[in-house]
Every structure is written in C-alpha cells, then in structure tokens.
Short mmCIF file of the C-alpha atoms (twelve columns), coordinates in Angstrom:
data_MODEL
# 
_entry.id   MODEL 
# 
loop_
_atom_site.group_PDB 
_atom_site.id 
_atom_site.type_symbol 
_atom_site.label_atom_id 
_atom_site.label_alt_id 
_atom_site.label_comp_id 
_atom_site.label_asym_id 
_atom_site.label_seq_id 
_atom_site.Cartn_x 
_atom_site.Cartn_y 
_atom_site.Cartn_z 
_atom_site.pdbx_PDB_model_num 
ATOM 1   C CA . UNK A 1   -5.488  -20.091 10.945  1 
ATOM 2   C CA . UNK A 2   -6.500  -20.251 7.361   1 
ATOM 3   C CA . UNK A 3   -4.041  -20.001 4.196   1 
ATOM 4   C CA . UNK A 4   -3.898  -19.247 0.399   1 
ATOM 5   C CA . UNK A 5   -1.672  -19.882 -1.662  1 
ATOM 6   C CA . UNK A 6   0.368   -17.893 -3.746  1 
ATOM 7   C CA . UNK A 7   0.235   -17.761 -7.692  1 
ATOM 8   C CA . UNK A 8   3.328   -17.167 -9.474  1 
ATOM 9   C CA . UNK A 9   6.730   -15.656 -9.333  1 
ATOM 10  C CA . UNK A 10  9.551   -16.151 -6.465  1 
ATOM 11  C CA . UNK A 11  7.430   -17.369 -3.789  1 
ATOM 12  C CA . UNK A 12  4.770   -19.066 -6.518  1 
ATOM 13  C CA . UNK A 13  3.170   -21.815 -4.372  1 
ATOM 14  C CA . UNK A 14  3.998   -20.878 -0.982  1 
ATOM 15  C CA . UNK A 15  0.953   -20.469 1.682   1 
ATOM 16  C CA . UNK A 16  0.502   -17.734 3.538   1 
ATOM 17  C CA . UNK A 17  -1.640  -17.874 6.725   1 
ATOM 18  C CA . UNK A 18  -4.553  -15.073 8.128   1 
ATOM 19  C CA . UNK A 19  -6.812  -15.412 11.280  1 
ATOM 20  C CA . UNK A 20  -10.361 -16.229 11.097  1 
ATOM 21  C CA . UNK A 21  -11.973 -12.810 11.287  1 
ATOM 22  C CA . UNK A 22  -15.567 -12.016 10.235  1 
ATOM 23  C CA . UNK A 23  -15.075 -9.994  7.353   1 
ATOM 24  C CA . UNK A 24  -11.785 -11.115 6.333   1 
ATOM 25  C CA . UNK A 25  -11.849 -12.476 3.081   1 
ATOM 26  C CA . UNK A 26  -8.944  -13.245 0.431   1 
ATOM 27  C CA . UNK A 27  -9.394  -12.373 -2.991  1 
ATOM 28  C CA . UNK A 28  -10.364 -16.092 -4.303  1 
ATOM 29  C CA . UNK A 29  -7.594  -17.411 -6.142  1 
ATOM 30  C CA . UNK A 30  -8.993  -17.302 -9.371  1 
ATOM 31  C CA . UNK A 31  -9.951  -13.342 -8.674  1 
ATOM 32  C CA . UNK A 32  -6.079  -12.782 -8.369  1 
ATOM 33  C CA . UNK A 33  -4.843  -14.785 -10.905 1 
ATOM 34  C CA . UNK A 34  -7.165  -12.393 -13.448 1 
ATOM 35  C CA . UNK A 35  -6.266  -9.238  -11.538 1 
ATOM 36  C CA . UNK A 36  -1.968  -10.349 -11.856 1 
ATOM 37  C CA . UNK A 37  -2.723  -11.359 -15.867 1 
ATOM 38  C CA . UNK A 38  -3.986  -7.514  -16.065 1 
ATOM 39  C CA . UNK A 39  -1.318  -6.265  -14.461 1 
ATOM 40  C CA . UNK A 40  1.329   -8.075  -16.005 1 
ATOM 41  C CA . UNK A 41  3.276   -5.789  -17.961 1 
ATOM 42  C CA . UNK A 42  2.907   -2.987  -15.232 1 
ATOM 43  C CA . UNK A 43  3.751   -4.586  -11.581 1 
ATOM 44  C CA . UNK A 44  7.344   -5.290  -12.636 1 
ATOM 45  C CA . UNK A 45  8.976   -2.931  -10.861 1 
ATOM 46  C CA . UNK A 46  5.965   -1.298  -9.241  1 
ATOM 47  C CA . UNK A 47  4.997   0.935   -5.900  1 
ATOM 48  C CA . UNK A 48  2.453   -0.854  -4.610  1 
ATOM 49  C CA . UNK A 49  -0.187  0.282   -1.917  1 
ATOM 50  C CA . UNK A 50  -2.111  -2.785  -0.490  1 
ATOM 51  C CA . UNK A 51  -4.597  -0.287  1.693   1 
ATOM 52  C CA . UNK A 52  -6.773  -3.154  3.879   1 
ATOM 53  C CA . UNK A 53  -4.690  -5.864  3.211   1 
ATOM 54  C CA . UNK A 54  -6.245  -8.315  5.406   1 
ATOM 55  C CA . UNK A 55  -4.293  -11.545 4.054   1 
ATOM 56  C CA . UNK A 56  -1.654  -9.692  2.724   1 
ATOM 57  C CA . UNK A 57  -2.267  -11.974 -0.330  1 
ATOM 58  C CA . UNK A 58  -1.951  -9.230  -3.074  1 
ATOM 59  C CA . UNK A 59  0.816   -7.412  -1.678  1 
ATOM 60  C CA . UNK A 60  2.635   -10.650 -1.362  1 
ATOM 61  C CA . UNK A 61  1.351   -11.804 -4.808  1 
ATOM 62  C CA . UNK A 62  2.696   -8.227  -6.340  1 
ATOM 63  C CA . UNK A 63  6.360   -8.876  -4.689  1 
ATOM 64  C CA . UNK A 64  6.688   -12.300 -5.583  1 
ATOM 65  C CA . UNK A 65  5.425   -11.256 -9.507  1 
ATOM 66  C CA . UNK A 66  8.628   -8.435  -9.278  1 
ATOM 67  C CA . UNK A 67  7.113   -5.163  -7.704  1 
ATOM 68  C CA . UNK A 68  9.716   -3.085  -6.247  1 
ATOM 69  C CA . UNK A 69  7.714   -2.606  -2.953  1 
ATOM 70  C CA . UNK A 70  4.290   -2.732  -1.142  1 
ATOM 71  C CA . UNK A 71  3.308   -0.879  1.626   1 
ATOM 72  C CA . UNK A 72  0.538   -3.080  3.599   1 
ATOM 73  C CA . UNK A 73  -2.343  -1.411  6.143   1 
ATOM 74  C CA . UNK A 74  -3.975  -3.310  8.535   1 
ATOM 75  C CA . UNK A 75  -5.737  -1.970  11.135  1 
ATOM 76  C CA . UNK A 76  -6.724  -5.414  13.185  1 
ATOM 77  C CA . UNK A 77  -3.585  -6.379  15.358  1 
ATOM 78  C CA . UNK A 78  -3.936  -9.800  15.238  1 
ATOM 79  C CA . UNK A 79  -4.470  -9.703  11.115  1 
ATOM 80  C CA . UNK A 80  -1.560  -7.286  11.113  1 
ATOM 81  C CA . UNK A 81  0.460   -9.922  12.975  1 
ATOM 82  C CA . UNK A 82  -0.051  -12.785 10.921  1 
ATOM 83  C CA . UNK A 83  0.685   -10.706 7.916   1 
ATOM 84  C CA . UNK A 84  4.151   -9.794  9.821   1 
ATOM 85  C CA . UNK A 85  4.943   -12.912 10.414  1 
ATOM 86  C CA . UNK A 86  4.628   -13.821 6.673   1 
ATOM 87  C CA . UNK A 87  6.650   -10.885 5.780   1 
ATOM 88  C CA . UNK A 88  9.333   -12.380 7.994   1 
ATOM 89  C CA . UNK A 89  9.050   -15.949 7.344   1 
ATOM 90  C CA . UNK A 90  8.965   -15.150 3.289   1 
ATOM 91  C CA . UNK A 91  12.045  -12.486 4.405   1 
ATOM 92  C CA . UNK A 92  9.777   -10.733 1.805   1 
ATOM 93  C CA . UNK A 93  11.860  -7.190  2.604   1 
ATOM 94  C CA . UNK A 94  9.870   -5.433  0.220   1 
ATOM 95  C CA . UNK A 95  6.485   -5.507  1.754   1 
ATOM 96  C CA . UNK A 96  6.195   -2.762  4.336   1 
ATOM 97  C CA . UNK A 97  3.562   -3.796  6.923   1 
ATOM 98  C CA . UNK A 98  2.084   -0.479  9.030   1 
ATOM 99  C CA . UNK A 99  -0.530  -1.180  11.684  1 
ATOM 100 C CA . UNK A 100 -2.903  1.878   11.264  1 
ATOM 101 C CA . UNK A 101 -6.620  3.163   9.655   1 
ATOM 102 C CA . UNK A 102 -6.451  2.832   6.416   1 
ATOM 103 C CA . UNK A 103 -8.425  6.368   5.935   1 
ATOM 104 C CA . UNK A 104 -6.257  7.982   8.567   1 
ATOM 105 C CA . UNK A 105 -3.352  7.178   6.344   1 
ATOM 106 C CA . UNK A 106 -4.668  8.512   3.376   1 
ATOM 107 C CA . UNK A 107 -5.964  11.616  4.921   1 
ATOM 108 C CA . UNK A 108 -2.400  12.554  6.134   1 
ATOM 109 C CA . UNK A 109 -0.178  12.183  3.592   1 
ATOM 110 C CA . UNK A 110 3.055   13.464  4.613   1 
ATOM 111 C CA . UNK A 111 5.493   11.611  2.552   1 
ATOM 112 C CA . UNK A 112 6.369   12.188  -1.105  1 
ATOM 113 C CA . UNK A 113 5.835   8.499   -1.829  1 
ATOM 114 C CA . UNK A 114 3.517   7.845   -5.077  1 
ATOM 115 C CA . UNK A 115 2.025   4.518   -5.691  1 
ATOM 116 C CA . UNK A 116 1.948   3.046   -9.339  1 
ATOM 117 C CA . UNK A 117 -0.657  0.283   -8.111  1 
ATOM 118 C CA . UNK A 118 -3.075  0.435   -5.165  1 
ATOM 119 C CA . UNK A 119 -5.480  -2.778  -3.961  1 
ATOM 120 C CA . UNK A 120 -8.624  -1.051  -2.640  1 
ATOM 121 C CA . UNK A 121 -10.094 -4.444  -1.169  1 
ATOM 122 C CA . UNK A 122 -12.117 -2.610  2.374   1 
ATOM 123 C CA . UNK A 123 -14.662 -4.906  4.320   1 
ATOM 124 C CA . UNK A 124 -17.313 -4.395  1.995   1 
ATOM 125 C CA . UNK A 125 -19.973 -3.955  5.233   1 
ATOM 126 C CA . UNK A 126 -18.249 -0.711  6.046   1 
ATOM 127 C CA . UNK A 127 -18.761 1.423   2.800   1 
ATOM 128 C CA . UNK A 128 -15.400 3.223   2.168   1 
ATOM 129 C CA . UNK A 129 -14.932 2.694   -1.154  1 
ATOM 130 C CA . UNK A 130 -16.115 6.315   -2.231  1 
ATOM 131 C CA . UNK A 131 -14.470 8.351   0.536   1 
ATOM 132 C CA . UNK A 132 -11.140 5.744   -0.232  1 
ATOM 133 C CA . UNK A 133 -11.146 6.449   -3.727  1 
ATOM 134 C CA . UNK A 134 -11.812 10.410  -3.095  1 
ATOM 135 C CA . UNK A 135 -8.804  10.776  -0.965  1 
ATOM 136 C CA . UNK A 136 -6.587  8.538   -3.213  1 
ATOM 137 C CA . UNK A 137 -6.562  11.311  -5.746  1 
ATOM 138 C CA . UNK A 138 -7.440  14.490  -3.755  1 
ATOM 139 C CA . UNK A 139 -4.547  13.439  -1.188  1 
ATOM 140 C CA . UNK A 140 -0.832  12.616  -4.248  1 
ATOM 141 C CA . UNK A 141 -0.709  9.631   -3.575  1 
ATOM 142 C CA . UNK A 142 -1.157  8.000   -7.055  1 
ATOM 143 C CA . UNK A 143 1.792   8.456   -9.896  1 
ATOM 144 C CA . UNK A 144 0.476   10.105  -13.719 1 
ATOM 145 C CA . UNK A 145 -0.734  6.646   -15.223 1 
ATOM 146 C CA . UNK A 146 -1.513  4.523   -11.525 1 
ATOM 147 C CA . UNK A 147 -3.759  1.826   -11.889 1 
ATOM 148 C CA . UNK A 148 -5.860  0.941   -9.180  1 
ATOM 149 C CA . UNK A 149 -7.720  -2.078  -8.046  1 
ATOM 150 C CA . UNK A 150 -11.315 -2.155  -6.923  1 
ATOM 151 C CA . UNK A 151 -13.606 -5.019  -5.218  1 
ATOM 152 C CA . UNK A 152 -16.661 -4.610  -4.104  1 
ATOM 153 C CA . UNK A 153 -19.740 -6.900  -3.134  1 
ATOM 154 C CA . UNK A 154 -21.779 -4.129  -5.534  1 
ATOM 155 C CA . UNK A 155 -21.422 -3.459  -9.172  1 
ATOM 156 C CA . UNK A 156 -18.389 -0.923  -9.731  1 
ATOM 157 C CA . UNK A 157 -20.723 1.912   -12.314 1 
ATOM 158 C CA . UNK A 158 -22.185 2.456   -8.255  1 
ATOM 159 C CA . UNK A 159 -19.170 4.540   -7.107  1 
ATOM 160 C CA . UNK A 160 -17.955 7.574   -7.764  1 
ATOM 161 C CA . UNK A 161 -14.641 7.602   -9.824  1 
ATOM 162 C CA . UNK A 162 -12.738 10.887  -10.235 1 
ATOM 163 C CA . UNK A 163 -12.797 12.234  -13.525 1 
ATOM 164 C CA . UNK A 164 -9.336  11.052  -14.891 1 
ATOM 165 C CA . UNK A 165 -9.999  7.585   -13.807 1 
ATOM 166 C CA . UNK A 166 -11.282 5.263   -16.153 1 
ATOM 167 C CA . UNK A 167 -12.297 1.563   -15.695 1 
ATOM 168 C CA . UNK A 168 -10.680 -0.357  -17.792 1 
ATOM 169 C CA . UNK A 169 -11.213 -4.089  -16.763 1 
ATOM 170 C CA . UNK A 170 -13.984 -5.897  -14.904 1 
ATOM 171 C CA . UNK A 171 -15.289 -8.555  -14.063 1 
ATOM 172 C CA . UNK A 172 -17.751 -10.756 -11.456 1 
ATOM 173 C CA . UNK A 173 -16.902 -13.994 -9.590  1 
ATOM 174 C CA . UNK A 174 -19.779 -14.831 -7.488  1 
ATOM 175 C CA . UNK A 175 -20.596 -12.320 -5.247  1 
ATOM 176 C CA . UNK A 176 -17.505 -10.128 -5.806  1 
ATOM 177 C CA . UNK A 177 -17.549 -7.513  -8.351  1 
ATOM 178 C CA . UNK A 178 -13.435 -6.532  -9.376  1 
ATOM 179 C CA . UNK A 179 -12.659 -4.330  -11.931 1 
ATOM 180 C CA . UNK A 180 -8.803  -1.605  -13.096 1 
ATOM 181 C CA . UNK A 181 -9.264  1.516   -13.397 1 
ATOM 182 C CA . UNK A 182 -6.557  3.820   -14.943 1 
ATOM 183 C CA . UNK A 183 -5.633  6.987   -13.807 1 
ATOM 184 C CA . UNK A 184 -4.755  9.484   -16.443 1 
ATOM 185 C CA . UNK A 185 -2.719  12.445  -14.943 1 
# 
C-alpha cells in the first residue's frame, strides 16, 4: 500500500493509504497544496464532487480544510476499498464513497444535488476529460459560480471548455498540467 499525507485542517498530517495500481496517481503534494491555497476562501462549507478519486486525497483534503461534503467515485473495487476504509478509520462522515463509472454517473443525473467544487483528476491514458467536462454542465450538476478542478498530462487551452467556464488558475509541475476554471451561470 502506498500513502500521502494530508495538508492542513482537522486531519492535517494524517496518511491515508491507496493500492498500487498502474495509473493511479495522487496529486503530488505540492500540486494540492496550490490547488487548496486557490480554493481557500471557497471550500469552507463546500459540495464537493471528487469524480475519479483514486486516493481519495482531495476529497479528504477538502473535508479536513471545512467542506460540508464530498461525494467520491471510484470505479476499481480494490481502490474504492482502501478509500472506504479511510473514510472509516478518519470517521470522515462527510465523504460519500460510491463504487460506480464515473461517466455513468454523470450521464444519469437523477438527484437535485449541485456541486460547488468538482476534482476532474481521470487516468490521463483514457481521454475523458472532454466528454467529463461536457456532461458536467450539459447534465446540473454544477451550482451558478462552481469552480472546477482540471489535471491533465496535456496543456489545459487543448480541451474544450463550455462557454461560461473560464480558466482562471494554472499551472505545471512536471508532467502534470492543473489549472480552476470558474463557471459563470
């Protein structure tokens, strides 16, 4: 099992652990600790959708910095697991862990829950940051002024944001490209 540690607020320095999956890879500490600076005036209180949450690391990360709740999807049962168990040995109530497609999800929205903050983190192999990002707005989910969290392995001008979105942040560590966009209405 691997671990990472997490930043700041109620559970600030407490490891959380994830299997050793090809593809599975934590935003870098230093990645996070930008990403939580930019969002620090907003995730108080927050809805938070963490949409191939792999670790779990930024749902966990958004709790412990005050969000009101996260809703985790993992698809992999054994990465779903571990993130379980760290919901339950954090007795992090907040974080909502559901075991299904993270597309699937988005293409059937049948609740009238609206996130204020979404981590769009997919295996960057797969390419569904376009059709993610289409069905994010075309599908409710996102409240008037959501801000949403992208991370690719490609520079972020390469997708195709909706029209009210605008990128407000970015940045490069590495190989990772991260960036906020903005949602306006």
């Amino acid at each position: 099992m691997n671990q990472v540690r997490i930043i700041a607020g109620k559970w600030r320095s407490r490891k959380i652990s994830f299997p050793d999956h090809e593809g599975l890879r934590p935003s870098p500490a230093r990645v996070r600790e930008t990403l939580f600076n930019w969002l620090q005036s907003d995730i108080k209180g927050a809805a938070c959708l963490d949409l191939f949450a792999g670790s779990g690391a930024l749902a966990v990360e958004a709790c412990s910095r005050g969000a009101k709740h996260a809703t985790c999807l993992e698809f992999d049962s054994e990465t779903a697991a571990s993130i379980q168990k760290n919901i339950e040995r954090l007795n992090a109530n907040e974080i909502i862990l559901l075991q299904q497609n993270a597309l699937v999800f988005l293409k059937n929205n049948k609740t009238n829950n609206k996130y204020d903050v979404v981590f769009l983190d997919p295996p960057f192999k797969e390419n569904l940051l376009d059709t993610s990002i289409a069905l994010l707005e075309s599908n409710s989910w996102l409240t008037t002024r959501a801000l949403i969290y992208i991370e690719s392995d490609q520079p972020l001008e390469r997708y195709s944001l909706p029209q009210n979105w605008m990128l407000v942040k970015q940045k490069k560590a590495g190989h990772v490209y991260y960036g906020l966009c903005q949602r306006d209405g």
